[in-house]
C-alpha positions as CSV (number, residue, x, y, z in Angstrom):
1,X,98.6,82.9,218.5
2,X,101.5,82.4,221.0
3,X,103.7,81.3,217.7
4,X,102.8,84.8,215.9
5,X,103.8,86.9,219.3
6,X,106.9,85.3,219.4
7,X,107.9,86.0,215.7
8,X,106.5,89.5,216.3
9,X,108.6,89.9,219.4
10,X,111.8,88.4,217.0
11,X,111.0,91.2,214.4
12,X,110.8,93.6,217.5
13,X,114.4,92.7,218.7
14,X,115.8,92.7,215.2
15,X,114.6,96.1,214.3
16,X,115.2,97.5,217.8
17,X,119.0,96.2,218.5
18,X,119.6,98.7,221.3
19,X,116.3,98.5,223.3
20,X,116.6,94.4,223.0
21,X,119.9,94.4,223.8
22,X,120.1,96.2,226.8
23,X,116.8,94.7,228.1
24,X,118.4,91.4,227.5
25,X,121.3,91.8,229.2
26,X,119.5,93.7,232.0
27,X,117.5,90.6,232.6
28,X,120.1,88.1,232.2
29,X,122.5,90.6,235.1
30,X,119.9,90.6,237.5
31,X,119.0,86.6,237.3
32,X,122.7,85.7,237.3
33,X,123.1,88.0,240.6
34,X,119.7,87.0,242.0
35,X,120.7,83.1,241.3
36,X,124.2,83.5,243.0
37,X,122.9,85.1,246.1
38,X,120.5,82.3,246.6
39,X,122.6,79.5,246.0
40,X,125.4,80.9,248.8
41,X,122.1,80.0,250.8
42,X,121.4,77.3,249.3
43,X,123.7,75.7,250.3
44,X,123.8,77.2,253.9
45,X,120.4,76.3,254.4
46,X,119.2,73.4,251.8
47,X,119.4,69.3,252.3
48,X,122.1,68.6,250.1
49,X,124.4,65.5,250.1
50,X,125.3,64.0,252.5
51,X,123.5,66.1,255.3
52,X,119.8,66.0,253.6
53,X,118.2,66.0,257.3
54,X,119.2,69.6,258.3
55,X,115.7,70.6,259.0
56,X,115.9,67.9,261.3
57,X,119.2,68.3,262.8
58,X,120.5,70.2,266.3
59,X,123.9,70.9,267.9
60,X,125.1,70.8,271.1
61,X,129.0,71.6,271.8
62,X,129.8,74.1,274.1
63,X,129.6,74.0,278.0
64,X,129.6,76.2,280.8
65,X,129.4,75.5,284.7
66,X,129.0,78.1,287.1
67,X,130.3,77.0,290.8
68,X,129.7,78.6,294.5
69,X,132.1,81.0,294.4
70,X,130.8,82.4,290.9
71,X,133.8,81.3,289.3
72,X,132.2,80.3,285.3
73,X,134.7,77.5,283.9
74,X,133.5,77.1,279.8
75,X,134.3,74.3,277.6
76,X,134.2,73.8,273.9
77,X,132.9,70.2,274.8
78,X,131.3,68.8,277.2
79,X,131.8,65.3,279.3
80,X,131.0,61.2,278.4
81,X,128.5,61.1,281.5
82,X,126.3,64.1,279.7
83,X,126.5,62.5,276.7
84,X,125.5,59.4,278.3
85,X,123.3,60.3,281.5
86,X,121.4,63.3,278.9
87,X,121.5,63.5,275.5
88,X,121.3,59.6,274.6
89,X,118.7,59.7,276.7
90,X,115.9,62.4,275.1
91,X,113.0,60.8,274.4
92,X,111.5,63.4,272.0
93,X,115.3,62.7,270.0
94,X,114.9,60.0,267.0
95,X,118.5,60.2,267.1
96,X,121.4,61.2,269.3
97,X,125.1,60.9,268.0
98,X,128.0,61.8,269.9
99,X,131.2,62.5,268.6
100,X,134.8,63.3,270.0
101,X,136.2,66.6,268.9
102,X,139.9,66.4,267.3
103,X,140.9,69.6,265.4
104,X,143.5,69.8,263.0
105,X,144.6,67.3,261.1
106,X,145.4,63.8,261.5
107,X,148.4,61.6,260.0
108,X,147.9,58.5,258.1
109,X,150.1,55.6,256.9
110,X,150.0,52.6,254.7
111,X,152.0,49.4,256.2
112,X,154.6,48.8,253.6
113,X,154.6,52.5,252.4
114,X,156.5,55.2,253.1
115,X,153.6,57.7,252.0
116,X,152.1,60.1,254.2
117,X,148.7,61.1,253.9
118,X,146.7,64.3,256.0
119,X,143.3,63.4,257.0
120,X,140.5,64.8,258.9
121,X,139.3,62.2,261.1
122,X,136.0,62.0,263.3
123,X,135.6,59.5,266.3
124,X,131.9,58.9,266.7
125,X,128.8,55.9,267.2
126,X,126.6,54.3,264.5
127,X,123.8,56.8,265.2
128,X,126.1,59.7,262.9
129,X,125.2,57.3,260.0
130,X,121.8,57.8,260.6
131,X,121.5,61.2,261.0
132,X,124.0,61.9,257.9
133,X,122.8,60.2,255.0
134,X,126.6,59.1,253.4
135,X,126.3,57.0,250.3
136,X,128.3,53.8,250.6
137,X,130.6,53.0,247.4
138,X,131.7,49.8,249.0
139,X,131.4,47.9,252.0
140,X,129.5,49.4,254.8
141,X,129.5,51.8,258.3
142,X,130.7,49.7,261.5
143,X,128.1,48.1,262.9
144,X,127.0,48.6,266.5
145,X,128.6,45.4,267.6
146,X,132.0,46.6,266.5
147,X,131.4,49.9,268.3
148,X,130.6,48.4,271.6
149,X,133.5,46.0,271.2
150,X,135.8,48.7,270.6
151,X,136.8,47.1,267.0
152,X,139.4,49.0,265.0
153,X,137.4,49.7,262.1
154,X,137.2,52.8,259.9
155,X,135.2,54.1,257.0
156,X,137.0,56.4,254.7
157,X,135.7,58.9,251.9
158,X,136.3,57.9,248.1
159,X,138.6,60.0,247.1
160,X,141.1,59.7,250.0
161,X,140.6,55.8,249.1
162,X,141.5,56.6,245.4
163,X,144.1,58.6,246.2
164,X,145.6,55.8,248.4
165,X,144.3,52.5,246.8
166,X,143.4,53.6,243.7
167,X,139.2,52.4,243.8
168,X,136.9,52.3,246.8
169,X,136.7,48.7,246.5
170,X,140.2,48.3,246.3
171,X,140.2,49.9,250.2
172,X,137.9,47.8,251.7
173,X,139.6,45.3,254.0
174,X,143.4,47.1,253.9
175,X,144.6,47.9,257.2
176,X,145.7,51.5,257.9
177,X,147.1,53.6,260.4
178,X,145.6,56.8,261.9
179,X,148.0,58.3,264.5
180,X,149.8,55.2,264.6
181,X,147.0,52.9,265.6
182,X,145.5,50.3,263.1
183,X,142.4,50.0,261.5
184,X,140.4,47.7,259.0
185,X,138.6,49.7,256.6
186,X,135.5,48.0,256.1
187,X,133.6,51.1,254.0
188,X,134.0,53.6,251.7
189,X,131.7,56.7,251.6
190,X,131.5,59.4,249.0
191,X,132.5,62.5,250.1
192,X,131.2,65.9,250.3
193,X,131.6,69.7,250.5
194,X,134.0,70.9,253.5
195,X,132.0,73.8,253.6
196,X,129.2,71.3,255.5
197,X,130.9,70.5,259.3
198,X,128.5,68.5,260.5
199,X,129.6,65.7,258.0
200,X,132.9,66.4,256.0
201,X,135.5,63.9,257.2
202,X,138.3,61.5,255.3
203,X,138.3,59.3,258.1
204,X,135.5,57.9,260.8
205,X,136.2,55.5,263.3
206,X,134.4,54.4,266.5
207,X,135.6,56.8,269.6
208,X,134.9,53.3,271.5
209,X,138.5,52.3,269.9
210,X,140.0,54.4,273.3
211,X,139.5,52.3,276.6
212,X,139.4,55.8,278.2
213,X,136.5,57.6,276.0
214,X,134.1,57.6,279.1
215,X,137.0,59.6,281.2
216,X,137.0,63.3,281.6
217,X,138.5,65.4,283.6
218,X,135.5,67.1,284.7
219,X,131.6,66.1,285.3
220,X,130.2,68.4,282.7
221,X,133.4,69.6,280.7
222,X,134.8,66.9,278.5
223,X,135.6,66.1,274.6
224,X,131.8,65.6,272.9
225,X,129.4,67.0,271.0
226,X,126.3,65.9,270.0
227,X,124.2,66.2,266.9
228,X,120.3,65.5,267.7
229,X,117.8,64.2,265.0
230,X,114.0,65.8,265.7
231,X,110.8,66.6,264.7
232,X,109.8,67.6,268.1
233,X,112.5,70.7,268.7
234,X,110.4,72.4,271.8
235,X,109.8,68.7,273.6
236,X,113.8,68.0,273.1
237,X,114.4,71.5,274.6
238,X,112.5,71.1,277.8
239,X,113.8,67.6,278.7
240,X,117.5,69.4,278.4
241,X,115.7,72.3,280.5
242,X,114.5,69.7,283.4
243,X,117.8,68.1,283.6
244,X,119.5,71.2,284.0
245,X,116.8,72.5,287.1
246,X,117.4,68.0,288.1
247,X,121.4,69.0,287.8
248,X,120.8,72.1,290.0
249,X,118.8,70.8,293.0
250,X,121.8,67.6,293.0
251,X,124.8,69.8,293.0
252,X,124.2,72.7,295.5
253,X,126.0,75.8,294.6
254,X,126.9,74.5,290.8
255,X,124.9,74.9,287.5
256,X,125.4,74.1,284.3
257,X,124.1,75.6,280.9
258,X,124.8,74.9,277.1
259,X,124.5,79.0,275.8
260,X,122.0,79.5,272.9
261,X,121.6,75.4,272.9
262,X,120.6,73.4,270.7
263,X,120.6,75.2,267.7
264,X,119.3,74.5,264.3
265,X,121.0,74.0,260.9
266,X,119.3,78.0,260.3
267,X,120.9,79.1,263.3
268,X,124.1,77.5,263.0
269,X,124.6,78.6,259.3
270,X,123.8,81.8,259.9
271,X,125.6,82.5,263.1
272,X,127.9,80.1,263.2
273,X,130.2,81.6,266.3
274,X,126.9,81.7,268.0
275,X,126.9,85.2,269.7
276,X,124.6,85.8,271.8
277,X,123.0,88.7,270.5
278,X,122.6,87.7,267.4
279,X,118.8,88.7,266.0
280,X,117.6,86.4,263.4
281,X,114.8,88.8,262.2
282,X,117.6,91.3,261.2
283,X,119.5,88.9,259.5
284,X,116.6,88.5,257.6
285,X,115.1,91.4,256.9
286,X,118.8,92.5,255.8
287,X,118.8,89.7,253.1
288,X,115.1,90.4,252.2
289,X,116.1,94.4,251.6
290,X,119.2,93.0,249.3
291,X,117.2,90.5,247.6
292,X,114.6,93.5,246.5
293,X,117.6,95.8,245.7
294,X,118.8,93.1,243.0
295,X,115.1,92.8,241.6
296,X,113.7,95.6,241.9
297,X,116.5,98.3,240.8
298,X,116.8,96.4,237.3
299,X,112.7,96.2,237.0
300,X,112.7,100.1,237.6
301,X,115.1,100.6,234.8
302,X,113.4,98.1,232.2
303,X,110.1,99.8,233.2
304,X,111.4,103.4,232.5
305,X,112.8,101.8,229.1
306,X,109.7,100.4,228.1
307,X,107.5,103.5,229.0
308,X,109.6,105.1,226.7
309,X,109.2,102.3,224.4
310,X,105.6,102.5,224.2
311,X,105.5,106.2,223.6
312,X,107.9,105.6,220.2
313,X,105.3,103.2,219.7
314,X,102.3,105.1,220.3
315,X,101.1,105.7,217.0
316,X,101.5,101.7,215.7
317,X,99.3,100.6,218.2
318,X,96.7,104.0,218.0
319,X,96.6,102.4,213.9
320,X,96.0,98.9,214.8
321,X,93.0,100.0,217.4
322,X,91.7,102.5,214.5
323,X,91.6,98.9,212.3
324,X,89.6,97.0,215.3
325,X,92.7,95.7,217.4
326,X,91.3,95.3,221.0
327,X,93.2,96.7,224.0
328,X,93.5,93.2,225.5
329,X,94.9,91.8,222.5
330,X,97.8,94.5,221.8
331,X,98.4,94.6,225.6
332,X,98.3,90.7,225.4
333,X,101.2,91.2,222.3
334,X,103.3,93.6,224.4
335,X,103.6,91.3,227.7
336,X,104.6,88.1,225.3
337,X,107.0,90.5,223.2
338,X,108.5,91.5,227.0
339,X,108.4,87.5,228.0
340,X,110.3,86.5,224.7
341,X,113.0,89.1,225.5
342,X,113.0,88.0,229.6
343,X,113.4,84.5,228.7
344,X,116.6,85.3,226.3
345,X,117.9,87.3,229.2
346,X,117.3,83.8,231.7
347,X,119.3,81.4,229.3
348,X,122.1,84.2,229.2
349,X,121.8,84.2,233.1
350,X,121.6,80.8,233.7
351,X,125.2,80.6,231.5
352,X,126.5,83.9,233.3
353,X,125.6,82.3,236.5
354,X,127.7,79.2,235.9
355,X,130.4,80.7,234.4
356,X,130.8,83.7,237.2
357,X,130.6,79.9,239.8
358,X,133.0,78.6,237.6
359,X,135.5,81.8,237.6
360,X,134.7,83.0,241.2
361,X,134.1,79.9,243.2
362,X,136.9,81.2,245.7
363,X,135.2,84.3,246.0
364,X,131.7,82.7,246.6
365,X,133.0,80.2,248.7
366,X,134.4,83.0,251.4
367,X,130.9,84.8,251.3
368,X,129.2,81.2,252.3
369,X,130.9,81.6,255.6
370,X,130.4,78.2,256.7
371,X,130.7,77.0,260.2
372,X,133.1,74.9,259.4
373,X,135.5,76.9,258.4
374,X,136.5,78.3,262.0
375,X,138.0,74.9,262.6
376,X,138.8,73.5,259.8
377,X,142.4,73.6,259.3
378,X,143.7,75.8,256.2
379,X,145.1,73.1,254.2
380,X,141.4,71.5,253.4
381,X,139.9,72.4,250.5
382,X,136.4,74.3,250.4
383,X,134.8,73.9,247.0
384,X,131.3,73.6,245.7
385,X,130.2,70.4,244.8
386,X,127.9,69.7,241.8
387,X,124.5,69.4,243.4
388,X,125.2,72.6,245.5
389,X,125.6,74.2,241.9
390,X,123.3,72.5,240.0
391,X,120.4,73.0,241.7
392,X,117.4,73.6,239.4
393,X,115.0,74.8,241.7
394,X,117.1,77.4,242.7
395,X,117.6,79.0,239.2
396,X,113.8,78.2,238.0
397,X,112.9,80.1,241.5
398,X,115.2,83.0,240.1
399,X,113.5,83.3,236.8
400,X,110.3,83.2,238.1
401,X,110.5,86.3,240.0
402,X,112.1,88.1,237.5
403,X,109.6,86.8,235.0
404,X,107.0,88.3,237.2
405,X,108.8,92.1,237.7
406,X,109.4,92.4,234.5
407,X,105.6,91.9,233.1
408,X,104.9,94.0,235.8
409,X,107.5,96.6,234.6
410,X,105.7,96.1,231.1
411,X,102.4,96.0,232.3
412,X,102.0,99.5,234.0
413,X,103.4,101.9,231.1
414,X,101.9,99.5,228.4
415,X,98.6,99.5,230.1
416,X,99.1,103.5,230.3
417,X,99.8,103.9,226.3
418,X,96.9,101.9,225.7
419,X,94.4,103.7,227.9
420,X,95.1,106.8,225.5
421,X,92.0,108.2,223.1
422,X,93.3,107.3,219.2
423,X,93.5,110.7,218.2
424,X,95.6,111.9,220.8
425,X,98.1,109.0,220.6
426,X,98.7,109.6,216.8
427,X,99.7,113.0,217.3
């Protein structure tokens, strides 16, 4: 029965070009538009490579101490005796990484070349490599011995071991030099998007490799950050409240806070300066109300097109219920006529998607707004990677809910028609 729907609903598009056509392409516009806007949060939002823990994953950065005299002194970091004295120890934390911050870029030379390569360097401990899940190519991360020895070693990504050595495994073992110090690579990881922070870097080293990395200039104000792996968000919260009240009653006259801190993978995505009156229920509500505005405005079209439809077709189905036709069964041939025509519309989508990714990745990669991008410096790269575009459920998800607006948009005025006495629909 399905088989003789579908060749009805092929003689229905043959015969009507214009209706087809423009219901087709109707479709196929609002699930290439509807695709696009979910992907952007997508990859915002999803576990793709190499940072597939987001749900999981919390950042601390910023500091600020408030003295006697009321006199607020902020930091983008905070000290090696937090990082140490707090964070490393949260019990409700599976994980706690600290990491040094070092903006811009970082210059890096092969002994025996004159070549100059630009890299993007993090300093960090063998906790990052559990709480970002990099693929190893060759070799492996430093191990915790080399990290509280100090070691020189370095992982670097794939392609910035191509682009120097020609293979990953070719890398591993070479001695390089970051800002004239020397390491031993002794891994090579695969890299990923720029447009993830939390994890895109060339070059990782331990920040141990410094004799002075547990030195600040201040108690609380320092050089770290910290990402936090969790499943128990409100328990990790309260232990940073208690040291903070524990902070308070030590230091008379001085307190300490970490503004809008820790925040989630949601929150940092989608406010990455992290303002403090940012509302997270607008946020959404504004993307629901654009979401329904891409669905819903092409549904109330095809609907008004095939209410139309039905009354040009009044009189062919008022003859087929005169010759025994049920309701349900012409209603049943109207909705699979509709879902032939949808589904043409979602492979012409699904190609329009990709092609408009293809043609208009700058464009889309500006309205991802990552948070990475406020201190990234301008000569890296931002660029979707495949398995940010490629993501299937994404586009199924898409086609789904159009699937179901559009039956609905046949449903009502087909059910109408169908409702109508014979003798007035063959009028």
């Amino acid at each position: 029965m399905i088989t003789t729907h579908f060749k009805q609903a092929w003689q229905l598009l043959r015969q009507n070009k214009l209706f087809s056509t423009i219901y087709i392409v109707g479709t196929a516009l609002a699930i290439a538009s509807t695709t696009i806007f979910a992907i952007i949060y997508y990859v915002k939002l999803a576990p793709v490579y190499p940072e597939y823990k987001r749900h999981q994953i919390y950042t601390v950065s910023n500091i600020e101490v408030e003295d006697t005299d009321g006199m607020l002194m902020g930091s983008p970091s905070f000290s090696y005796n937090l990082l140490d004295n707090l964070f490393y120890k949260l019990d409700n934390a599976e994980a706690v990484s600290g990491y040094i911050v070092e903006p811009g870029l970082k210059v890096l030379t092969v002994p025996g070349s004159e070549k100059v390569y630009e890299v993007m360097k993090r300093r960090t401990d063998t906790k990052y490599f559990k709480i970002i899940d990099y693929e190893f190519i060759a070799g492996r991360p430093f191990s915790q011995a080399e990290f509280e020895s100090g070691a020189r070693k370095l992982v670097v990504s794939d392609r910035m071991a191509e682009k120097i050595f020609g293979s990953a495994e070719a890398a591993v073992g070479k001695t390089v030099s970051v800002d004239f110090s020397d390491y031993e690579i002794c891994g090579v990881f695969r890299e990923g998007s720029a447009l993830n922070s939390m994890s895109y870097n060339h070059v990782i080293t331990p920040y141990t490799d410094d004799e002075n990395y547990n030195s600040s200039y201040d108690e609380c104000c320092g050089r770290y950050q910290a990402l936090i792996l969790t499943d128990n968000p409100d328990g990790m919260t309260s232990e940073i409240e208690d040291y903070y009240q524990k902070y308070k009653s030590t230091h008379e006259g001085r307190e300490l806070v970490f503004p809008n801190q820790p925040r989630s993978a949601v929150i940092r995505a989608l406010n990455p300066r992290n303002d403090e009156d940012f509302d997270l229920m607008s946020v959404v509500r504004l993307n629901f109300l654009i979401l329904l505005t891409l669905l819903i405005v092409p549904a109330l079209n095809l609907s008004g097109m095939i209410a139309g439809r039905m009354d040009a077709r009044n009189e062919e189905l008022s003859v087929r219920k005169s010759f025994g036709a049920t309701s349900r069964r012409l209603l049943s041939q109207v909705l699979w006529e509709n879902m032939f025509l949808t589904l043409a519309g979602g492979i012409i989508g699904l190609c329009l998607t990709y092609l408009t990714l293809y043609a208009a990745s700058d464009f889309i990669v500006a309205s991802i707004g990552a948070a990475g991008q406020m201190w990234m410096d301008s000569a890296i790269e931002m660029h979707l990677t495949p398995d940010m575009m490629f993501a299937p459920a994404v586009f199924v998800g898409a086609l789904l809910i159009c699937v179901v607006l559009n039956l609905m948009s046949a449903l009502i005025p087909a059910w109408h028609a169908l409702r109508q006495p014979i003798v007035k629909s063959m009028k």
